[in-house]
N, C-alpha and C positions, 0 to 999 in steps of 0.2 A: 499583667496579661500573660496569659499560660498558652503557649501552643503544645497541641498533642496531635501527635500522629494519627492519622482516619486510614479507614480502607476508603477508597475512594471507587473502586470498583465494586456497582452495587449488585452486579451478578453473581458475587460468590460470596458463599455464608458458610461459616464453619458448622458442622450440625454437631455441633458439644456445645454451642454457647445459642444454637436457637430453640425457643420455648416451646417452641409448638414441634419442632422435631421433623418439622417435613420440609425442609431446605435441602437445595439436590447442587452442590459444588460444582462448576461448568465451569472456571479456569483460574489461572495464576491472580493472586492478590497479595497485596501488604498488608499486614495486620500491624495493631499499635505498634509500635514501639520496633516497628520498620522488618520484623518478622516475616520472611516469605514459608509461602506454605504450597502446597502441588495440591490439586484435584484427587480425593480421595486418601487425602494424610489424614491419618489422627493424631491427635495431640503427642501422641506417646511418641510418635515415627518420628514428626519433628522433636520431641524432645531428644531422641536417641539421635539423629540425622541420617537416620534411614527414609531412604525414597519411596512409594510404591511400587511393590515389582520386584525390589530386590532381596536375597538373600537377608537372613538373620545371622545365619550362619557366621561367627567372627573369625572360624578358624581356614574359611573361605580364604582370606584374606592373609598370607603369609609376609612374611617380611623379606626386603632384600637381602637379608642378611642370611634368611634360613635359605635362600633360591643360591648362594655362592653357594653355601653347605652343602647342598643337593649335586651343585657342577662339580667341586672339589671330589664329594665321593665317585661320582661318573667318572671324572679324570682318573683318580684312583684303579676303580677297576679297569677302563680302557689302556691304564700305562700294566694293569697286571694278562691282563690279553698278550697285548703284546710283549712281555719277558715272558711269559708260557710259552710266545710262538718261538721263540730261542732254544728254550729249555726241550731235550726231551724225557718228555713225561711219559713216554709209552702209551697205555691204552688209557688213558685217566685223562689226555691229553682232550678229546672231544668232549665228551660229557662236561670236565672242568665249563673250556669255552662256554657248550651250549648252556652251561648254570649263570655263567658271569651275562652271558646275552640277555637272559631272562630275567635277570636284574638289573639291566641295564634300562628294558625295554619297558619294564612295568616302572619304573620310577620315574622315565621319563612320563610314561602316557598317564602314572597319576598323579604326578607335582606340575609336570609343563602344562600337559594338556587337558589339568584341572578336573578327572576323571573321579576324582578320589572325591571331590566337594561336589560335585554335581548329580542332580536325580537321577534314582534307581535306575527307572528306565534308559537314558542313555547307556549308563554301565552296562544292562541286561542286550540294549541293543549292540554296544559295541563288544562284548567280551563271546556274545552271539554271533558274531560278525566274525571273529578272531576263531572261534573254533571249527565254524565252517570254512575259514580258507584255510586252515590247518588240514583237515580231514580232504579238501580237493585237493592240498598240495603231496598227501600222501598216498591221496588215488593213483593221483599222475606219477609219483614216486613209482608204484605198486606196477604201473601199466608198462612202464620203462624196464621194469627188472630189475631197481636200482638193490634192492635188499637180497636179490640172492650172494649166492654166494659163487 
């Protein structure tokens, strides 16, 4: 005597294994052989272990290993900031800063804050977002006098 595993929930049907092809998935079931499956998976998703919804994208998904990589070089440049602010550099002195900031700033907002794997549109919203308080911060700059001389 052989026991095999059933779905025993008879509201969900996989539609790659129904005949007639009009089976509409309404929620969570086991499949033989104790298989769970989500509303709206194909075969392949569970085959790969992707969920519905999420990303394909693998390189989404960094390692903790490359996320030290990323601190280590931020410490890096944050410990060269500061031996620049020792050093006098003369007129090379700001510009330097404001390059290491700018590399400090975009690595962070595209490894931390996942900018770099996420859709277009947020980038366009956010880097949109970044150029307008640039340009009010240089208005305000402009209305102060701050650039004459």
């Amino acid at each position: 005597m052989s026991t095999d595993a059933t779905t025993t929930d008879t509201t969900t049907t996989d539609p790659s294994t129904d005949p007639a092809g009009d089976a509409t998935p309404t929620g969570d079931a086991t499949a033989a052989g104790g298989e769970s499956r989500t509303v709206g998976q194909t075969s392949s998703d569970r085959d790969s272990g992707h969920r519905t919804g999420q990303h394909d994208d693998e390189a989404e998904h960094l390692s903790d290993n490359r996320y030290i990589v990323i601190a280590l070089i931020l410490a890096v440049i944050t410990a060269a900031e500061v031996a620049a602010s020792y050093i006098d550099l003369g007129p090379v002195f700001i510009p330097l800063l404001l390059i290491m900031m700018a590399v400090k700033f975009l690595t962070v907002v595209l490894y931390f804050m996942h900018l770099k794997f996420d859709n277009k549109l947020f980038k366009r919203l956010f880097y949109t977002g970044l150029i307008l308080a640039v340009f009010v911060y240089c208005a305000a700059l402009l209305t102060f006098r701050f650039f004459d001389s």
